[in-house]
C-alpha positions in Angstrom: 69.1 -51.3 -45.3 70.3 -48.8 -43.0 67.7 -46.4 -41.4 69.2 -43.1 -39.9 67.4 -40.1 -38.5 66.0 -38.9 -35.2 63.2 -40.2 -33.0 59.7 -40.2 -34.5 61.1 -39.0 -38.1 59.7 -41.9 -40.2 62.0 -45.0 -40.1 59.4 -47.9 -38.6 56.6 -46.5 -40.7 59.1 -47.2 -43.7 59.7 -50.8 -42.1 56.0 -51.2 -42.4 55.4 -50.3 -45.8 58.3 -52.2 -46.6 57.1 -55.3 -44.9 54.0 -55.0 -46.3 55.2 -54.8 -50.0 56.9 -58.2 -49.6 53.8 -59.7 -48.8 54.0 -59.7 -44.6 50.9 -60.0 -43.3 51.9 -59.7 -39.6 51.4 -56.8 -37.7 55.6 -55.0 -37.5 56.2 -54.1 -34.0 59.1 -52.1 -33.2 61.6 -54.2 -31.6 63.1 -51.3 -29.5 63.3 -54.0 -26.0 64.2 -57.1 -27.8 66.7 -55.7 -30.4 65.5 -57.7 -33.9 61.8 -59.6 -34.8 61.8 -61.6 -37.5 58.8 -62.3 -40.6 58.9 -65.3 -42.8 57.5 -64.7 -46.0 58.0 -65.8 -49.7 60.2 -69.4 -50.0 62.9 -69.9 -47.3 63.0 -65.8 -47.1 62.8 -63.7 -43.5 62.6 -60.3 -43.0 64.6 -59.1 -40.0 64.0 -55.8 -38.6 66.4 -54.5 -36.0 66.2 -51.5 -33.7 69.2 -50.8 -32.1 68.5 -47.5 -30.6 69.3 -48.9 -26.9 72.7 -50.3 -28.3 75.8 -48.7 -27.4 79.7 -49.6 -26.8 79.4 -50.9 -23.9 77.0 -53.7 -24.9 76.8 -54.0 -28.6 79.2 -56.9 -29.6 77.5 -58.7 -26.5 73.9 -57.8 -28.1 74.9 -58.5 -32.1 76.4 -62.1 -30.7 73.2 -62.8 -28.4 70.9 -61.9 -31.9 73.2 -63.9 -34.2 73.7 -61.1 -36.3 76.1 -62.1 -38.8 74.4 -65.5 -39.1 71.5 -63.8 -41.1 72.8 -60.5 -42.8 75.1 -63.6 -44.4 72.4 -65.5 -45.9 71.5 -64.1 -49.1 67.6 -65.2 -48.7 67.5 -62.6 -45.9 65.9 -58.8 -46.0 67.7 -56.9 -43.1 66.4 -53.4 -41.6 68.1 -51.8 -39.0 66.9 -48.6 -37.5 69.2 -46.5 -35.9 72.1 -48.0 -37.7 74.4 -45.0 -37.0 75.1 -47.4 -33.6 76.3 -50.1 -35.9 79.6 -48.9 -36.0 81.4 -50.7 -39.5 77.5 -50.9 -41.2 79.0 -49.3 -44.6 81.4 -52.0 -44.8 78.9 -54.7 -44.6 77.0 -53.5 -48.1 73.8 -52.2 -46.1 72.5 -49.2 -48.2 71.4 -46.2 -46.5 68.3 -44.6 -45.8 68.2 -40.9 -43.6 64.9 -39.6 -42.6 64.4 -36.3 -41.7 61.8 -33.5 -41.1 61.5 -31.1 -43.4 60.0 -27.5 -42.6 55.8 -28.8 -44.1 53.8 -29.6 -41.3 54.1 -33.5 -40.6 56.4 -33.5 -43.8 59.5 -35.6 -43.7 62.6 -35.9 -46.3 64.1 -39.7 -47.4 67.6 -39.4 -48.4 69.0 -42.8 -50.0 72.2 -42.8 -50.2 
């Protein structure tokens, strides 16, 4: 999954309640310094969870190659987040669907397109 939308709009409080419907027990930290986390769970499955808001062009093949990226959104056993995939440039092509979070105009109300 894909997970647009600016800072503080929803998208690692989704993660969580995401994690926690597959069954992962472990507290999800955001993985804003160290770029992806990783959660076992179920047989031979892992939930990755990516933040990539301190990604850019200057270092983002460097950082995808250093986190083995395309070694784990290939295996099919695999559940793959990435917040702030807008810095992902090419993400569409890879089959990730996506998810924009936004605020709406409620107090502490928020809008979840899927597209």
């Amino acid at each position: 999954m894909a997970l647009t939308g600016e800072l503080g709009s929803g998208k690692t409080t989704f993660v969580r309640g995401l994690a926690k419907g597959l069954g992962i027990r472990s507290p999800i930290v955001s993985p804003t310094y160290v770029f992806v986390r990783s959660y076992p769970f179920g047989q031979n499955q892992t939930f990755y969870h990516l933040d990539l808001y301190r990604i850019d062009d200057s270092n983002r093949d460097q950082i995808l190659e250093s986190i083995e990226f395309q070694d784990f959104i290939n295996d099919l056993h695999n559940v793959v987040v990435v917040e702030w995939a807008e810095r992902l440039k090419g993400i569409k092509n890879l089959g990730f669907r996506n998810i924009n979070f936004l605020y709406s105009n409620k107090k502490n109300g928020r809008l979840v397109k899927f597209n």
